[in-house]
LOSE-723478 format. One line per 2 residues: their letters; for each residue z negated, x, y negated of C-alpha. Coordinates in steps of 0.1 Angstrom, whole numbers, plus 5000, padded with zeros to 4 digits. Layout:
BEGIN
A = Z X Y | ... .
END
This chain:
BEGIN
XX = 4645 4823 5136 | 4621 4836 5106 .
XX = 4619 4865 5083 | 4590 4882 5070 .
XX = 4576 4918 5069 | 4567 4937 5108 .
XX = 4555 4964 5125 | 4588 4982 5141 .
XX = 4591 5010 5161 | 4588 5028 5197 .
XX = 4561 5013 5218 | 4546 5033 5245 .
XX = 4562 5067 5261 | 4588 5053 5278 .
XX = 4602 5033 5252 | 4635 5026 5255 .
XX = 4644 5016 5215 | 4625 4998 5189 .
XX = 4601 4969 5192 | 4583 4945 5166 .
XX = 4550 4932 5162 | 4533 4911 5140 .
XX = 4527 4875 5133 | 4563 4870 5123 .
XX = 4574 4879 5159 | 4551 4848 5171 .
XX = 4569 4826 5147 | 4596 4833 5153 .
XX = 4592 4823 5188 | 4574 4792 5178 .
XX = 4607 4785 5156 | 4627 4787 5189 .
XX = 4603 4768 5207 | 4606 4736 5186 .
XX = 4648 4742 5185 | 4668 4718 5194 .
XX = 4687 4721 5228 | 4719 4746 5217 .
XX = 4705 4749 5183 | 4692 4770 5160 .
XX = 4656 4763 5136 | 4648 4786 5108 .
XX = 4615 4787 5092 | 4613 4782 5057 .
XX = 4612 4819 5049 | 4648 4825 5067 .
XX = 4664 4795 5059 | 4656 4804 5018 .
XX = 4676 4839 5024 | 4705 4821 5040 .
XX = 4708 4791 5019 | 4735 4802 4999 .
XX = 4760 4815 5032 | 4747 4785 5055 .
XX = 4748 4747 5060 | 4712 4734 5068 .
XX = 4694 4706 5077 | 4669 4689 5052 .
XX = 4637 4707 5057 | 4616 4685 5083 .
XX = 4579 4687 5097 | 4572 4706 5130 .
XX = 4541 4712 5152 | 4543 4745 5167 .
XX = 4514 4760 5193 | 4485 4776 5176 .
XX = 4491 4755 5145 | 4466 4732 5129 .
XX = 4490 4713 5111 | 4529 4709 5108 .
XX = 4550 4734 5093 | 4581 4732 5074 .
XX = 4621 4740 5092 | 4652 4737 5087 .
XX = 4682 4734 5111 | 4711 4755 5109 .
XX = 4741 4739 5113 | 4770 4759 5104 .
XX = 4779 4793 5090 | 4794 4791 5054 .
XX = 4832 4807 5060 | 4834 4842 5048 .
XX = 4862 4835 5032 | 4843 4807 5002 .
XX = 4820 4834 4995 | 4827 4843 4964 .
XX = 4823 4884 4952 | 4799 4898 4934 .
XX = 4799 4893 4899 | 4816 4913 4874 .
XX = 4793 4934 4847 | 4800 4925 4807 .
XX = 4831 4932 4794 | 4822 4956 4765 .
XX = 4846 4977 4738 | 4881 4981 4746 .
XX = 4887 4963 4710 | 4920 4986 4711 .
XX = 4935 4983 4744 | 4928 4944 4744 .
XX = 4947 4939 4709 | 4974 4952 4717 .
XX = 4977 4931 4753 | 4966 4900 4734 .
XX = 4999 4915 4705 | 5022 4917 4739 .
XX = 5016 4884 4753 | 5023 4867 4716 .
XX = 5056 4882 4720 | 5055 4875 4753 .
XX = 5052 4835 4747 | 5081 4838 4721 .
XX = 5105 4852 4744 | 5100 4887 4737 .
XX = 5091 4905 4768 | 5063 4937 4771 .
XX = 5060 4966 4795 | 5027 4985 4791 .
XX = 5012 5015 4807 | 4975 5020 4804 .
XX = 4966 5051 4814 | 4929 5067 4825 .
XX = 4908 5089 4847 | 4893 5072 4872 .
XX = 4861 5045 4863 | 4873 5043 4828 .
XX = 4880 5009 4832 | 4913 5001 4836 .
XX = 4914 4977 4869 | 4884 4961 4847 .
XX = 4912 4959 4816 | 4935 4945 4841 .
XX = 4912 4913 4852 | 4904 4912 4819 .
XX = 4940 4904 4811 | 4949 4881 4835 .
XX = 4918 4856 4827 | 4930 4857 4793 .
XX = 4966 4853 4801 | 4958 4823 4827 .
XX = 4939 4803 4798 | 4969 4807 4777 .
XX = 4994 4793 4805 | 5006 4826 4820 .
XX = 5015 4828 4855 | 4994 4861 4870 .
XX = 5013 4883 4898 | 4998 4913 4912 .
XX = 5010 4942 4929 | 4986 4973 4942 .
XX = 4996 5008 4954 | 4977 5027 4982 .
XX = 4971 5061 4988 | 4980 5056 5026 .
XX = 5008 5032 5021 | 5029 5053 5000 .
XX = 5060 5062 5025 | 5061 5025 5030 .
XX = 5093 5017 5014 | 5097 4990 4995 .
XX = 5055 4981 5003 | 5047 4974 4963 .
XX = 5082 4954 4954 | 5081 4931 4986 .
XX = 5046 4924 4981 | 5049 4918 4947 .
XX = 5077 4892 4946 | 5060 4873 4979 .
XX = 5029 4868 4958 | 5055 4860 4931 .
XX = 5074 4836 4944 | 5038 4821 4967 .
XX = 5052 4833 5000 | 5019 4847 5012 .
XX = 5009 4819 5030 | 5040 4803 5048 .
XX = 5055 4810 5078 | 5084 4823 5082 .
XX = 5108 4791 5080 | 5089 4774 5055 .
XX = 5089 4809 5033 | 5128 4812 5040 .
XX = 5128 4771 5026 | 5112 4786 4995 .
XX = 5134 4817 4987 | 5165 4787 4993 .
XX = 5148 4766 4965 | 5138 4793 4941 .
XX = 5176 4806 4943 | 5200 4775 4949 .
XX = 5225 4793 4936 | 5225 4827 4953 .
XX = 5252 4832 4982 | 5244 4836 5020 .
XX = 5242 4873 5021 | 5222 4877 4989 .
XX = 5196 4856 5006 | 5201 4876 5037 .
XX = 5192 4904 5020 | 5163 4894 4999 .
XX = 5149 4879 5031 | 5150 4910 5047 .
XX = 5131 4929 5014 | 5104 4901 5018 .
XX = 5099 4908 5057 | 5110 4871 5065 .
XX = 5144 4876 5077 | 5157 4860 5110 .
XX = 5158 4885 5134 | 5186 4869 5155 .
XX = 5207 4869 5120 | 5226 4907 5115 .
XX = 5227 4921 5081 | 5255 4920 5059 .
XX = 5271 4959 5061 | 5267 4967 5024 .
XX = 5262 5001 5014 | 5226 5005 5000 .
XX = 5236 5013 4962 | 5258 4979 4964 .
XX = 5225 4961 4981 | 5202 4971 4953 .
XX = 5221 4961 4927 | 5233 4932 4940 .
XX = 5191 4919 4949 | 5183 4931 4913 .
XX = 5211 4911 4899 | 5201 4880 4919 .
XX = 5161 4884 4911 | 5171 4894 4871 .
XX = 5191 4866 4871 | 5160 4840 4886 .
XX = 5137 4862 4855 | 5158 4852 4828 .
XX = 5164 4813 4837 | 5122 4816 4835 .
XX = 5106 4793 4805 | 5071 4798 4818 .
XX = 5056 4830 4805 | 5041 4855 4830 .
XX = 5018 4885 4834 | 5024 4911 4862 .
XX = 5001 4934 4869 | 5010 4965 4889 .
XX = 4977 4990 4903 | 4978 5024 4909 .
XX = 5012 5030 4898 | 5011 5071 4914 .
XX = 5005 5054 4949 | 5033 5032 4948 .
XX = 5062 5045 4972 | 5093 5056 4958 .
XX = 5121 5032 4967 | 5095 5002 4953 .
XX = 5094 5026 4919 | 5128 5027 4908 .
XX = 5138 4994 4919 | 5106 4978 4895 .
XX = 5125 5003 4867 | 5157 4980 4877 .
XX = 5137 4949 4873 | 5119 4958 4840 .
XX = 5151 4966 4823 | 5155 4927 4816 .
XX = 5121 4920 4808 | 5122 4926 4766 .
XX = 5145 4894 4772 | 5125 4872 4792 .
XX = 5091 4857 4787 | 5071 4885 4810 .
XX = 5043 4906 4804 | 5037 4937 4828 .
XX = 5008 4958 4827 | 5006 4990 4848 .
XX = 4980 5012 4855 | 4976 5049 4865 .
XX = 4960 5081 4864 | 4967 5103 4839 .
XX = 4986 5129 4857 | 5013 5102 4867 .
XX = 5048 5111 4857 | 5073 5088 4879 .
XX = 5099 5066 4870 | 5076 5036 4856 .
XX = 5067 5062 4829 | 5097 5080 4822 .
XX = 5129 5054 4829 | 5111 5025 4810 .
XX = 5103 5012 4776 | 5067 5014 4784 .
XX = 5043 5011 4754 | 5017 5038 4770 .
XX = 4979 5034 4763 | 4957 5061 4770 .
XX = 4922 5052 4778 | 4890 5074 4764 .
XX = 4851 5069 4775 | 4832 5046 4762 .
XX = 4804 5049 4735 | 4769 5052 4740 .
XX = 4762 5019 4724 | 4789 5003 4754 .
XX = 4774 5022 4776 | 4740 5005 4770 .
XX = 4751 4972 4772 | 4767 4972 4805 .
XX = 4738 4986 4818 | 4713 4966 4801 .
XX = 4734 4935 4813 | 4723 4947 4848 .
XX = 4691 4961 4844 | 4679 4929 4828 .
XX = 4657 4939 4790 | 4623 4940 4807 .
XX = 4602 4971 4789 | 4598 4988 4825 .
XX = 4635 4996 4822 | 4642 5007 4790 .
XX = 4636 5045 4795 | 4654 5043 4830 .
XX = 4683 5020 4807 | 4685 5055 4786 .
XX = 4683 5078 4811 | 4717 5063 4833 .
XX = 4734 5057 4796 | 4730 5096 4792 .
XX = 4738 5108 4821 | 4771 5082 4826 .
XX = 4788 5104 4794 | 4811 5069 4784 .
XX = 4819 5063 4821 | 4814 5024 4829 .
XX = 4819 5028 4868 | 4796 5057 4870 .
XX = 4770 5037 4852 | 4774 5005 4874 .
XX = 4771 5027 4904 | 4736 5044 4890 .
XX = 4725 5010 4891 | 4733 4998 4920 .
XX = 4721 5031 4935 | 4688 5027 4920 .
XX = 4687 4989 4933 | 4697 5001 4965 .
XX = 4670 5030 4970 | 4644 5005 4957 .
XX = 4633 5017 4920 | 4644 4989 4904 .
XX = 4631 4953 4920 | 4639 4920 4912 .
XX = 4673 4903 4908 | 4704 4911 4891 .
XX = 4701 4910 4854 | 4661 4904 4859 .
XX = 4652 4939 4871 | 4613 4959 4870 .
XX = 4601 4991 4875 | 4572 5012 4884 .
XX = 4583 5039 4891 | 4577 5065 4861 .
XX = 4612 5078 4847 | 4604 5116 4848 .
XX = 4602 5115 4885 | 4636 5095 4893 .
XX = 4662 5115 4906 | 4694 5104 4895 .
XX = 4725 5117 4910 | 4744 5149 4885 .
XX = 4780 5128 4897 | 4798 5096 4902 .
XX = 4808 5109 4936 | 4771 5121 4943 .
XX = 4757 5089 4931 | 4786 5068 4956 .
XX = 4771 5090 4984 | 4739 5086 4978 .
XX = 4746 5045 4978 | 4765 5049 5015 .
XX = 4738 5067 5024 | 4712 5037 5017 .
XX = 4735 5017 5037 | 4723 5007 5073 .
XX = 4736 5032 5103 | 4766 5012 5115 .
XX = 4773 4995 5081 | 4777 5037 5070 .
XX = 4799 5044 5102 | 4821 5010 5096 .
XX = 4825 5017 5060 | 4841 5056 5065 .
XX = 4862 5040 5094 | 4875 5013 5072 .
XX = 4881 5042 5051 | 4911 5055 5071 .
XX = 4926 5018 5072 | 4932 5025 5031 .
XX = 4921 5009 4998 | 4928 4975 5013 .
XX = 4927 4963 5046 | 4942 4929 5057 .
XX = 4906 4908 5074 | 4928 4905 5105 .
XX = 4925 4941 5115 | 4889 4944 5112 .
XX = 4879 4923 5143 | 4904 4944 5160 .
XX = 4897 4978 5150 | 4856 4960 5159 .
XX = 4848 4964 5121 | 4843 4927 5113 .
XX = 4804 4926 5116 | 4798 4951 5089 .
XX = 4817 4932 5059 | 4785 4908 5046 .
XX = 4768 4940 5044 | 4795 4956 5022 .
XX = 4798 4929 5003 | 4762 4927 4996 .
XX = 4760 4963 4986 | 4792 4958 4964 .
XX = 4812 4985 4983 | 4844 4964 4988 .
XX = 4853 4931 4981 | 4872 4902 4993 .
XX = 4903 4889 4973 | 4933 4868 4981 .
XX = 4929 4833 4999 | 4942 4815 5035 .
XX = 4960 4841 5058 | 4968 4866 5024 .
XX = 4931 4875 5027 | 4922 4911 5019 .
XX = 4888 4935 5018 | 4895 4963 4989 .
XX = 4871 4990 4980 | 4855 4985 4945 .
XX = 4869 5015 4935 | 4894 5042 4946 .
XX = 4866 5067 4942 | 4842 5047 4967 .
XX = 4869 5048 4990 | 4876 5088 4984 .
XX = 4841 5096 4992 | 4839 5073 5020 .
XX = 4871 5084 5038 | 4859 5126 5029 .
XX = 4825 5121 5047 | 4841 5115 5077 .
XX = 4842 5149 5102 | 4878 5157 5110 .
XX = 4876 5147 5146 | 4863 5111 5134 .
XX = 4890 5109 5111 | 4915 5117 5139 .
XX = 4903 5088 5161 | 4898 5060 5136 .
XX = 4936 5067 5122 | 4950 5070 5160 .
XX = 4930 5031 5165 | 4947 5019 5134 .
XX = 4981 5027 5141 | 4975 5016 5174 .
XX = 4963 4983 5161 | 4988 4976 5135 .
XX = 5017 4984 5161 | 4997 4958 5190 .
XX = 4986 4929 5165 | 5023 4927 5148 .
XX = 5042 4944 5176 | 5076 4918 5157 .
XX = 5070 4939 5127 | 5067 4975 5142 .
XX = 5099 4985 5129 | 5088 4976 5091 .
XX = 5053 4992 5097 | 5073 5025 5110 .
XX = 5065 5046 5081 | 5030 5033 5079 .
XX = 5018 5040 5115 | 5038 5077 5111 .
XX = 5012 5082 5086 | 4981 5075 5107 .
XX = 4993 5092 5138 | 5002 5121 5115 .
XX = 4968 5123 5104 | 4956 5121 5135 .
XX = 4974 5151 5146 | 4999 5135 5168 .
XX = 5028 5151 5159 | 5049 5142 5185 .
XX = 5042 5103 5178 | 5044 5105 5142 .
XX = 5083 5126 5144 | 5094 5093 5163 .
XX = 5077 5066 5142 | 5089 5088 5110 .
XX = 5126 5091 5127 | 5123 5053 5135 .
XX = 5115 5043 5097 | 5146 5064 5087 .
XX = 5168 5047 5107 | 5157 5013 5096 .
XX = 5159 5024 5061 | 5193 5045 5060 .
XX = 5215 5007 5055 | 5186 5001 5034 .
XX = 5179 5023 5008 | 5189 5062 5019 .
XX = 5159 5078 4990 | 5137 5061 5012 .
XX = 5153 5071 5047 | 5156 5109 5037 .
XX = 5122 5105 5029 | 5110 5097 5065 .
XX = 5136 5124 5077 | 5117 5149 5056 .
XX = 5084 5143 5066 | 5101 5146 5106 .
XX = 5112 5177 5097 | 5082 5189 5086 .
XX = 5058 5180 5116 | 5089 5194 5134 .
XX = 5089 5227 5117 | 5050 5225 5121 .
XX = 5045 5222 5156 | 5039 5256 5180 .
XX = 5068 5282 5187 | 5066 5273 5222 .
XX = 5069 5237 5223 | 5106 5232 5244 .
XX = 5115 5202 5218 | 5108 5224 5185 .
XX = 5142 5229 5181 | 5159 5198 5188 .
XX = 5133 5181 5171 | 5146 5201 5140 .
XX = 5178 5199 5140 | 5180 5160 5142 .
XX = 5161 5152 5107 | 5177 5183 5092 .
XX = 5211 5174 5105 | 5204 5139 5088 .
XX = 5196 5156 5053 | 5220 5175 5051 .
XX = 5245 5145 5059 | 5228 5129 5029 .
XX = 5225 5155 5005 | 5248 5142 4982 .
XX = 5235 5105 4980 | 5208 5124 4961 .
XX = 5215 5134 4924 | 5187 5153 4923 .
XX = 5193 5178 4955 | 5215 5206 4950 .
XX = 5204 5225 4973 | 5230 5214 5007 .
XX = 5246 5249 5009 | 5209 5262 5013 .
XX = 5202 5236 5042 | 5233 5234 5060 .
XX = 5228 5274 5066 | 5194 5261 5081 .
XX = 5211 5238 5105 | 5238 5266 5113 .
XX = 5213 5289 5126 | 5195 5261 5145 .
XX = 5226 5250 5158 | 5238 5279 5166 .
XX = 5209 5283 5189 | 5209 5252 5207 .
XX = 5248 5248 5211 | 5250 5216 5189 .
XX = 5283 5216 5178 | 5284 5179 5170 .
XX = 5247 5181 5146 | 5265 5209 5125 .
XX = 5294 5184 5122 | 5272 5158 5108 .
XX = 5255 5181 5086 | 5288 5194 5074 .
XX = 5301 5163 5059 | 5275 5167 5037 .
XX = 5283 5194 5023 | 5317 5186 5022 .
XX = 5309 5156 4997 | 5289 5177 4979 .
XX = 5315 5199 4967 | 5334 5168 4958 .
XX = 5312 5163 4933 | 5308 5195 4921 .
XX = 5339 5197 4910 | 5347 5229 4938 .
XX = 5379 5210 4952 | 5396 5243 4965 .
XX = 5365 5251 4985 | 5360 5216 4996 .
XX = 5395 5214 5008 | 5391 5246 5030 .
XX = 5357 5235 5044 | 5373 5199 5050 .
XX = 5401 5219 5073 | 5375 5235 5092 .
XX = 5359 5204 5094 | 5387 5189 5110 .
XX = 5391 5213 5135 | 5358 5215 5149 .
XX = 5358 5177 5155 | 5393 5178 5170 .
XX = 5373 5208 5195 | 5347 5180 5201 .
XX = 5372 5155 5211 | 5347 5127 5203 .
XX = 5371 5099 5187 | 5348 5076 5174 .
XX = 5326 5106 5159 | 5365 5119 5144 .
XX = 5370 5088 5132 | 5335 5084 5116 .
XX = 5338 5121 5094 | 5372 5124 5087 .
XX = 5382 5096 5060 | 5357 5118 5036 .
XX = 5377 5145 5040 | 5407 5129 5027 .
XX = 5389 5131 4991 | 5390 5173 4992 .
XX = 5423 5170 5004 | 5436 5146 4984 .
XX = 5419 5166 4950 | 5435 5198 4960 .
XX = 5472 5184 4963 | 5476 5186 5001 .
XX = 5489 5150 5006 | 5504 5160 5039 .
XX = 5472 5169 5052 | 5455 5133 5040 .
XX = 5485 5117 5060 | 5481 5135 5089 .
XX = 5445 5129 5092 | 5451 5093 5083 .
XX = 5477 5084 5112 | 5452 5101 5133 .
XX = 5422 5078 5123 | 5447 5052 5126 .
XX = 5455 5058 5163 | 5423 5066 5172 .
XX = 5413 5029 5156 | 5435 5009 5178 .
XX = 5431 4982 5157 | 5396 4980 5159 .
XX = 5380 4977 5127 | 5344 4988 5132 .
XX = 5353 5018 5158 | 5334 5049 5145 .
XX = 5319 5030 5116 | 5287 5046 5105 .
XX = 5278 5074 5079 | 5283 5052 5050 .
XX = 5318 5035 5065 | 5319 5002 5074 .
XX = 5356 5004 5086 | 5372 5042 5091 .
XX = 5405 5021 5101 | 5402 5005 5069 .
XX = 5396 5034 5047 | 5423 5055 5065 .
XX = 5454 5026 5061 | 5438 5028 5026 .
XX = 5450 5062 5018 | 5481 5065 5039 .
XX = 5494 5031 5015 | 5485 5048 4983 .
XX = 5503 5081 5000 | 5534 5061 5008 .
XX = 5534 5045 4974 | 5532 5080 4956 .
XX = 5562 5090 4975 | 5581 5060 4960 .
END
């Protein structure tokens, strides 16, 4: 092999594709000539580009043809792994007096015992994923174990993504297997019972599949994990510094149970620092004690000496220096990307920190935005780096390094790490490529033409289901997302159905958010389509069943007239039952006990019209609440005995719908009925 400068181009009028001349091309071939057999020479030229990502040979004399003399060479032999490359360097870290005093105020309190939440809020480049590392050096040299958690624009109806992510990093899961991970969780909570392991091995993705879940309801499971993982916080001496990204990306069931988990943390020794964009408003803002920070732009003067810090001080670049500080108005990111842009186009030479210039000022064109400026560096990049870098887009902000050699993306990552478009973080199997920047990745994944987009979404999801087929049920939500994107409706309705029904024992916010999105593509799909309907009425009849798990819906009456009419058209007499029990509880809670009781009748008999017993047995023991509120005991006995015949002492027939045991619930009331006749 050998580098150098060549002629290339097409050769002749029936050239099939590029050729190259020159004298490199000969040596080249007197490199290969003088090889080893099944190895690999470099000329001096190549092997000084590749020192730093190559093991060679000590450089050693060699007489090739047409030489009067030896040359120098050097053998390759062996690639550096990708993995010990290390990324590029980060620029100075200027201003932020503010922001940093108070972090370095929070983790003084932090080391006494006196725990910190703090929300640092900021348009995007401000700096605030630059505050974060910032931080977590800092807290490491004082001691502080550093956890980090990351939302993702395309991970968001993964439920429970940010949480389980961030208490396997916690707790060093991410590079065990599954039995020596389980062996871990056991010696981090010696004290916690068998089914609160169960169910924190299932919220870390490392549960037994051959070992069935405890029936809990999902309220009792939530509390019950925070409890245990509280609990483990408290007993905690060492002091720590979490650091959760992105904080309106993170999905919704992962939200409020960190709001759970932060409750305890002005009594333990833990720091967290969250970031997001100014327009967030979730729980993490307004159910904490967050001390929220609101980042502004730069001066002119910080400005200058990131850029400067780049650039290098040489007099060739002071006017350029000037112009970027101007046109970057107090936005570091935008200014690190001018530079890089002008690198990349070739107006600034030299090395990092060390550039020239020629060119004259007046006539460089510098891009009038931060997303015109990320363009114009893609655009630099070379043909298929550009096409791997917007399919990569469509995986997400990060993307774990084994999907890339299966979605055949592998080859371009050097080159995007080169040109600083992502970056490589995490270490062993946990390893990870993650745009520089959110806004890289926007611009990226927005270039694409919508046909592109479609295909390289409909390759991920098929990739994530083939690679980890053992975890398709956990990745439901995630491959719904891509197929939806992709415009296969009909796919993403199942995978969105599927990751409702692995999340309704789990957390029902997070299943009736999978059943809405269902109902959507379902409601969104042509007139014509002979599975419209049903494929309506199933997520619909699911909601309304559900509506009052959720405080904030009070809309059930609204929805259950939906389901009527759709119902009503596809003679579903058992979906409207479902649905109905909803609405039943509903007006439990609303206090409306007369109307409850009379819809709870007419509840009654339609399932008695069905003649389903285990679907009787699975909606009636609600009932007995209306009923019972309303003063018709007789009615809550009758309904009881029948549950109880139905049962025939089997505990678990008709279980389902929050009920673990109908038979249970129904001896249950006809007791308490026979002891207020006493």
């Amino acid at each position: 092999m050998n580098s150098g400068e060549v002629i290339a181009g097409a050769v002749g009028r029936a050239s099939l594709g590029y050729s190259a001349i020159g004298r490199q091309v000969g040596m080249a071939q007197c490199m290969e000539s003088v090889a080893p057999p099944g190895g690999v020479m470099l000329s001096m030229a190549t092997a000084q580009l590749v020192q730093d990502v190559a093991t060679l040979g000590e450089p050693e004399w060699v007489q090739i043809k047409g030489a009067d003399r030896p040359v120098q060479a050097r053998r390759l032999l062996a690639l550096t792994p990708r993995i010990a490359r290390q990324i590029s360097a980060e620029s100075n870290f200027v201003g932020r007096r503010r922001e940093m005093a108070v972090i370095e105020f929070m983790m003084d309190k932090t080391v006494r015992g006196q725990g910190c939440v703090m929300l640092l809020a900021g348009p995007p480049g401000l700096g605030k994923s630059r505050i974060a590392r910032e931080s977590a050096a800092r807290a490491a040299a004082r001691g502080f174990k550093v956890t980090w958690a990351f939302g993702d624009a395309h991970r968001r109806d993964v439920s429970f993504g940010v949480v389980a992510g961030l208490l396997r990093s916690a707790l060093g899961l991410d590079d065990l297997d599954l039995d020596s991970a389980r062996a871990q969780v056991l010696a981090r909570f010696p004290n916690a019972c068998a089914q609160d392991l169960s169910l924190l091995e299932d919220l870390l993705g490392i549960a037994d599949p051959g070992v069935p879940l405890p029936a809990i309801e999902p309220d009792a499971k939530r509390r019950r994990l925070t409890a245990l993982i509280n609990e483990e916080s408290l007993a905690r001496t060492e002091p720590s510094l979490t650091i959760i990204e992105d904080a309106q990306w993170i999905d919704e069931p992962s939200e409020w149970t960190l709001v759970e988990l932060l409750e305890v943390v002005p009594r333990a020794p833990s720091l967290v620092l969250i970031t997001a964009r100014p327009e967030y408003d979730g729980a993490l803002k307004r159910s904490t004690d967050a001390r929220i920070v609101e980042l502004n732009t730069l001066g002119d003067a910080d400005i200058e000496q990131i850029v400067i810090a780049l650039t290098g001080s040489d007099p060739s670049v002071t006017q350029l220096v000037a112009k970027v500080v101007e046109r970057a108005a107090g936005n570091p990111f935008y200014a690190e990307e001018m530079v890089r842009e002008l690198a990349q186009r070739g107006v600034l030479s030299g090395e990092r920190g060390a550039h020239v210039t020629s060119a004259d000022v007046a006539d460089v064109a510098v891009p009038a935005t931060v997303q015109a400026t990320i363009e114009a560096r893609i655009d630099l990049l070379s043909g298929r780096a550009k096409r791997a870098v917007t399919a990569m887009s469509a995986i997400g902000l990060r993307m774990e390094e084994q999907l890339l050699p299966a979605l055949g993306l592998d080859w371009a990552v050097d080159e995007l790490l080169d040109a600083e478009i992502i970056e490589r973080v995490g270490a062993g199997s946990s390893v990870e490529y993650v745009f520089r920047h959110p806004l890289i990745w926007a611009v990226a994944y927005r270039s694409m033409l919508r046909s592109q987009r479609a295909w390289w979404h409909r390759r991920v999801a098929e990739v994530i289901e083939s690679t980890k087929p053992e975890l398709a049920e956990q990745n439901a939500a995630l491959i719904a997302e891509h197929l939806h994107a992709a415009g296969e409706l009909h796919a993403a309705y199942s995978w969105h159905m599927r990751a409702a029904t692995r999340s309704t024992n789990r957390d029902v916010r997070a299943a009736r958010s999978s059943w809405q999105k269902a109902a959507e593509i379902a409601e969104a799909l042509p007139v014509d389509d002979p599975e419209r309907l049903s494929m309506r009425i199933a997520p619909t009849t699911m909601l309304c069943a559900t509506d009052w798990q959720d405080y904030g819906v009070r809309c059930s009456a609204v929805r259950f007239a939906e389901l009527s009419r759709l119902c009503d058209q596809a003679g579903d007499a058992v979906s409207l039952a479902i649905g109905r029990s909803g609405l039943t509880a509903d007006l439990i809670f609303a206090g409306r006990t007369s109307e409850g009781a009379r819809l709870s009748s007419e509840q009654i008999a339609v399932l008695e019209s069905i003649g389903d017993p285990s679907l009787t047995m699975a909606l009636a023991p609600p009932l007995f609440v209306n009923w019972l509120e309303a003063g018709d005991v007789d009615q809550v006995s009758r309904c009881a005995q029948t549950v109880i015949d139905l049962a025939g002492g089997d505990p678990t027939k008709g279980a389902g719908f929050g009920l673990a045991s109908p038979l249970a619930t129904a001896i249950a009331f006809q007791r308490g009925r026979a002891m207020d006749g006493r």
